[in-house]
Each structure stands twice: as C-alpha cells, then as structure tokens.
Phi, psi and omega in degrees: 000141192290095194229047176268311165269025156282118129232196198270124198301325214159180171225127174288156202278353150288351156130345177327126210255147190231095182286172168241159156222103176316101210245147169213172180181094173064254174290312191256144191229140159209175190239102118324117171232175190273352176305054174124040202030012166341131151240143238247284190239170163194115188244147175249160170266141171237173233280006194240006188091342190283121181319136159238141155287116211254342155240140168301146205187167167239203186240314205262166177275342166246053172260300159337298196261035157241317182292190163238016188240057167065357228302123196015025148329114169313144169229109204215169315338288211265082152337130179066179229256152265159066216274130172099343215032065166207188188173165195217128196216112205043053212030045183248140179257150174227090171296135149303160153285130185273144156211033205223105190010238191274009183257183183274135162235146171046026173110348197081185176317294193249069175282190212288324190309338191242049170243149127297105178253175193261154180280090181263329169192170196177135186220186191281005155279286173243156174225153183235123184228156190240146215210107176284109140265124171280176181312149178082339199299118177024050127122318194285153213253143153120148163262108171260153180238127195241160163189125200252137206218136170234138171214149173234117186219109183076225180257029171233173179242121204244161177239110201225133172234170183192121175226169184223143157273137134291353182198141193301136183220199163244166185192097186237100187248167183197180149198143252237043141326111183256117181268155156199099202270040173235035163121141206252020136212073132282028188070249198260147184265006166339276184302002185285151173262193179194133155233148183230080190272081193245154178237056169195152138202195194246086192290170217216134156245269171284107168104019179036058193261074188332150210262333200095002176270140177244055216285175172291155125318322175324108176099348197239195185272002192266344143298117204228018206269347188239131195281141184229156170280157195267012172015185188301004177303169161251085179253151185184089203215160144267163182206084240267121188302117199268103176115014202292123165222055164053018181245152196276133206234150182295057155011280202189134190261145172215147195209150184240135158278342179291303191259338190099322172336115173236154169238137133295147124227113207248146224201142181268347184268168178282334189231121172260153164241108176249128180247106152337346182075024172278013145240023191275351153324138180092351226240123142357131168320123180274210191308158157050013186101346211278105169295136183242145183186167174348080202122340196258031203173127169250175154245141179215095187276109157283152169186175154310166220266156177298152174030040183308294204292355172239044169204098195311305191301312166328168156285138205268114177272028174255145199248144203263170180281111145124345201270194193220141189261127142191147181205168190222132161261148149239087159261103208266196200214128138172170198227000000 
C-alpha cells in the first residue's frame, strides 16, 4: 500500500490516530480523513486557471467532532430523516434511536459521520476506506460491512459504495459534502445556479417527513429543471431521478458565475437531496479562519428516497443477508 500521501489528521480523546489522505489527478486534488470519511478539501480548476477549493471543511480533528453538521461525511446506515424512528422489516418492528426530534436522521447520534474508518488500499489517485457496524448498532438488524472507495479521474471525483449484511437490514450511504463552487469561504450561494433536471419530487410534511407522494415539479418552486440562481430560496428537498434503473444518470448541474466553475452530478441511486445550508448557523470557523453559516454551502446527497422503508411505493432500501449493496456518484468539473 501506497502510504506517501497519509499523513496523520489528529488523535480522538481515547488516542485513536485519524490520518488525512491526499489524492491528486491531474488538475484536481483532494483530502480525505477517516473521522467519518470525511472530505476534508477538493480543489478544481477555475476559469482564470487558479484552484479553487469547492468544500467546506475545517483544519482541526476537533473541530470535526464538535460540529453536528455532517461536514463532507460518509452517512450510514440510512441517509436522511427516518419518520417516527422506527420502520418494520419482515414483520419485525425495529425502533431507532431519534435524533431529529422524534425522527432517525443520518444514521442516528453516532452514525457512520462519527466513525473512524480504516485505510483498506490507497494509490496516489485513491482511496477505499472501510467500516464494520454490528448487529444492533442505533437499532439496525445485521452485522454490516462496509466500504467506500474515492477516486479522482478525468475531471471528477467518484464515490463507489459497497455493502454486505449478515441479516437483511436498510442500507442507505451517501455523502455530506457542503459544496460552494465559487470557493468554501466566499460567502453566500445566492448567486450560484442549480438544475435539477427531474420532472418529480417527494413532498414533506412535519419534520420534513415525505407524505408518501410523488408529485410533478410542473408549477411549483420545485421546478428546477432549468438552471437558475439559486437565490434566497431555502431548500431541503428530494428530488426523484427521472428514468431511475440503477445505471448512472445525470442529478444535477451546478455554477459558479464568479469562479466559472460548473459542476455535475451524475449517481446510479434514485433519489438526490438539495439542501441549502440552512442550519449551518452555529458550525465552527472553517479551513484558513473562513466563516461558515446559513446559506453559505449547498448539498446535493443521492439516495434513497427519506423514509423509504415506510413507504412501500418507494424504492426499497433494504438489502437482503448476504446480497451486496453498490452504488456510484459523480462529481465532475470544469470551467
């Protein structure tokens, strides 16, 4: 194993050492660390040639473990909110641990974002890195194995996940990347566009819990089909990938007018979430001193669609015992 771009991130207060590992490929570069697989930076080129850094991130490891806001975290089991905390899985009731008021959100309190994961290979482009959860683990049935693999190739950054269960579970990953592609402290993403070219999403009601409905965008503020600035709107929404048969499809296009910077993202799961940065008020000083706060970063998570397992009509986010989980993102670049 390739162990030239490790080096060591910090230690956790039982002493546990949390390396970062530096991937480079041509133009783009990025930093990964193992507290929650986190990506920690990812710089791209922009239109004048000069790097931009496109996420938010901090410089310390305890920074990390203070904040709550997923900041570029692998998220397991279950992406996204979980209504009731609970779900019924082969006429087995399963409660969760809540942690979104009375919902599951990102896995529970101590999900996969507040893991160490382990250094399984690394070459100077990538890395796989990996995580044993047990049976029981915030609720969930099955000893799962996990393994998450970031590579930077051509003008992207790919995410390939992959799992296995010992007893049929849900098994929903993602990742919690806060984008801002005109720089990850250059303030507000007002001025940024976004497209979403989906002609559905999944409307929400108390606790931004989906109704179980699967309406057109056609008419509503939920059209996103055209690229737009993304303006004083607020979103924290799904939104369901139109033609989904697990093979990779385009999500969502993104721009910076500033830096020139455009982004894709193109993903094999059904469903994305863009989320606005609307609770990043409170969040730790970022990379260089750079504030971060409300507005100032968007996401764009695939996944299964929120609270899948208690909506039959969804795509089913259950993985059966022995069978395998995989799945792929793209984020690609260029100015």
């Amino acid at each position: 194993m390739n162990e030239e771009n490790r080096t060591l991130f910090g230690h956790m207060p039982d002493g546990t050492a949390v390396g970062e590992i530096v991937l480079t490929d041509g133009a783009l570069s990025c930093g990964v660390i193992t507290y929650g697989g986190a990506l920690r930076f990812l710089t791209v080129p922009g239109q004048t040639g000069g790097p931009v850094d496109v996420v938010l991130g901090f410089d310390t490891l305890e920074d990390y473990i203070r904040q709550d806001k997923y900041m570029g975290a692998l998220v397991g089991r279950y992406g996204n909110r979980i209504g009731g905390s609970r779900f019924a899985l082969e006429g087995q009731e399963y409660p969760l641990r809540a942690n979104d008021g009375p919902n599951h959100l990102h896995g529970g309190p101590e999900g996969f974002d507040k893991k160490v994961w382990q250094v399984r290979a690394q070459t100077r482009s990538s890395v796989s890195l990996s995580l044993f959860s047990p049976d029981g683990e915030e609720g969930y049935p099955g000893n799962l194995e996990v393994t998450v693999t970031y590579t930077l190739r051509g003008q992207g950054l790919e995410i390939a996940y992959r799992a296995r269960s010992s007893r049929t579970t849900l098994c929903n990953l993602t990742n919690h990347a806060y984008f801002n592609l005109s720089g990850h402290g250059s303030g507000s993403i007002e001025g940024q566009h976004i497209q979403l070219p989906a002609s559905r999403y999944t409307p929400v009601g108390e606790g931004l819990i989906p109704t179980g409905a699967v309406d057109l965008v056609e008419g509503t503020p939920m059209d996103l089909r055209e690229l737009q600035p993304i303006g004083r709107r607020e979103y924290d929404n799904n939104w369901a990938i139109d033609g989904w048969d697990g093979t990779l499809r385009l999500a969502a296009r993104a721009w910076s007018p500033d830096t020139g910077v455009r982004m894709e993202v193109l993903t094999t799961m059904p469903g994305i979430q863009f989320y606005t940065g609307n609770f990043l008020d409170g969040c730790p000083s970022g990379k260089g001193g750079a504030p971060y706060g409300k507005g100032r970063a968007f996401c764009l998570e695939t996944q299964y669609f929120p609270d899948s397992p208690n909506h039959p009509d969804f795509p089913s986010a259950v993985l059966a015992a022995g069978e395998v989980f995989e799945s792929k993102t793209v984020y690609r670049f260029e100015a």
